[in-house]
N, C-alpha and C positions, 0 to 999 in steps of 0.2 A: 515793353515792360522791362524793367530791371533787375538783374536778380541780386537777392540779399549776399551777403556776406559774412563770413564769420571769421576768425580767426586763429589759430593755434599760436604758443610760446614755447620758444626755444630753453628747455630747462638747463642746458651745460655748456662748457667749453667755450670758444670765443665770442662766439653769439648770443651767449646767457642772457636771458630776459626779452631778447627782440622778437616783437610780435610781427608775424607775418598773416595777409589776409588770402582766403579762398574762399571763390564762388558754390554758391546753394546750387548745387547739381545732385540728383537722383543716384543714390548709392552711396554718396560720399559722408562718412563718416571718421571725424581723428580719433585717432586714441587718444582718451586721458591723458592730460599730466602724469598719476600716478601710476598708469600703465607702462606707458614712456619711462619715469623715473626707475622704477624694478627691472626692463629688460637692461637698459644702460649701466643699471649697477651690476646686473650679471655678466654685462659683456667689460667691464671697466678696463681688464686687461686684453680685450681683445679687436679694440676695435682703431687702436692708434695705428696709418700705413693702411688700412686693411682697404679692399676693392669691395664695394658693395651696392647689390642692385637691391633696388625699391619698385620692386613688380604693385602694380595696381598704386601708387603714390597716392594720386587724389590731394590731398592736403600738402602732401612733401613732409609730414612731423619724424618721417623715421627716418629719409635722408636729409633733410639739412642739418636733423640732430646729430646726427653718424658724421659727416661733413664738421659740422660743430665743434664735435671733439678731437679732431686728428684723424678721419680715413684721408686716403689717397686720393680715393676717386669715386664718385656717385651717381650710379643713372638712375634715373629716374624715370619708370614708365608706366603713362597715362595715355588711355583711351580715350577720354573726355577731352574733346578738344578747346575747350572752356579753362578745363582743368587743368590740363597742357599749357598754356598760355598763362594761364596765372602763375603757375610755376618758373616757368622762364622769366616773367616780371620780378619775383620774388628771387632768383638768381641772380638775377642783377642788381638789385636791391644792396644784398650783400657782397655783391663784387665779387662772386664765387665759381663765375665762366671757366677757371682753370681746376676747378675741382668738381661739379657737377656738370653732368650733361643730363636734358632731356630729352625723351624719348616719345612722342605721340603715337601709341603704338599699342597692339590688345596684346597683353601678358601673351599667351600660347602662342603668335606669332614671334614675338621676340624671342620666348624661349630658345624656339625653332631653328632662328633663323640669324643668330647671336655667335659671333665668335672670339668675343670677350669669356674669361672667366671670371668667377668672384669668390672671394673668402667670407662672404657673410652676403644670405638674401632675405629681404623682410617680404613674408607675404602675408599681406591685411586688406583680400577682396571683400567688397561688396560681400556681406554674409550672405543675402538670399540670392543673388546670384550668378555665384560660382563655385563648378566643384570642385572641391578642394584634395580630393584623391587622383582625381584628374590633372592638374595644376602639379601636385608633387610628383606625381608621373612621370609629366612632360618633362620636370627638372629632372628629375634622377637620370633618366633618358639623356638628356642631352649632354653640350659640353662644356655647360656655365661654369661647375660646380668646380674649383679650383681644389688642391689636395687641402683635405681638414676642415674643409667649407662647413659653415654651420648654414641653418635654416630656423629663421623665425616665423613661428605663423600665430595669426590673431583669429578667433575662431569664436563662434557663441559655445557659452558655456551650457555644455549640454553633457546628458550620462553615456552617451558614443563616445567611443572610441577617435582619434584623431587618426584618419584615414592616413596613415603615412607607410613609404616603400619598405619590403623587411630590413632593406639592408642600411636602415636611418634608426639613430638610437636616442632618444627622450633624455637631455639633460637637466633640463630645468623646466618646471609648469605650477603657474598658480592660475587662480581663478580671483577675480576681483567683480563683485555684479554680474552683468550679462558677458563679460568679457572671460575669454580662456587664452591664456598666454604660453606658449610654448617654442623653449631653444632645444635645437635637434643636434645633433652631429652626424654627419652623413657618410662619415668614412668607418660606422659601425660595422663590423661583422661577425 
């Protein structure tokens, strides 16, 4: 059996317009365009240089866009080994071997077990199957979180609270549909 396809567009920076394809696997879900377009205009000045991991990838729409417009460097980490692979087709694609690396690997392991830092992490798990206080945990916990590190997280829009650490401060959140978007800064206290 074959599995379908879909695929996300790159809205910015050098790769504006290139459509890239990923495989129909269980959880996987992109963000919108228009989801996409609002956190990139909130990061506009922050994401040129920047190191950024893409825990739970799936599609790759948040690092190859970050990639896109000028970060450094982008990992990219996918448990789906379907999904893992498409992505590396899709790095290649764009000739972008020197600025993304992927990672086939379950988010809370890498957390773990990472001694990379980064100034910007996007996390957009599978909604119904991960928790997501758990996940900002592990990160606060660990030693990813570079000095000024921000954190994005894509969450269903619900009247809860966004289970995140005390010591992480809410800078930007809308709600678009089922979608809740929110940029944190992590060096709050």
């Amino acid at each position: 059996m074959s599995r379908q396809r879909g695929y996300i567009r790159i809205i910015g920076g050098r790769w504006r317009s290139r459509k890239l394809t990923f495989p129909e696997v269980e959880g996987l879900r992109p963000s919108p365009d228009a989801v996409r377009e609002t956190l990139f205009n909130w990061l506009r000045n922050d994401i040129q240089g920047r190191r950024c991991l893409d825990l739970y990838a799936g599609s790759g729409a948040f690092g190859f866009e970050a990639a896109s417009r000028g970060a450094s460097n982008v990992v990219m980490v996918e448990a789906n080994q379907v999904a893992a692979r498409q992505l590396k087709k899709n790095c290649d694609i764009l000739i972008a071997e020197n600025s993304i690396a992927i990672v086939n690997s379950r988010a809370e392991h890498f957390v773990g077990h990472s001694t990379e830092q980064f100034d910007l992490v996007f996390l957009d798990p599978p909604f119904e199957s991960v928790d997501i206080a758990r996940i900002c945990g592990l990160i606060s916990q660990s030693s990813i979180l570079a000095p000024g590190a921000m954190v994005y997280i894509e969450s269903p829009n619900n009247s809860t609270p966004l289970p995140i650490p005390p010591t992480w401060h809410i800078i930007r959140q809308k709600t678009r549909g089922l979608v809740q978007s929110t940029l944190i800064n992590t060096d709050y206290e």
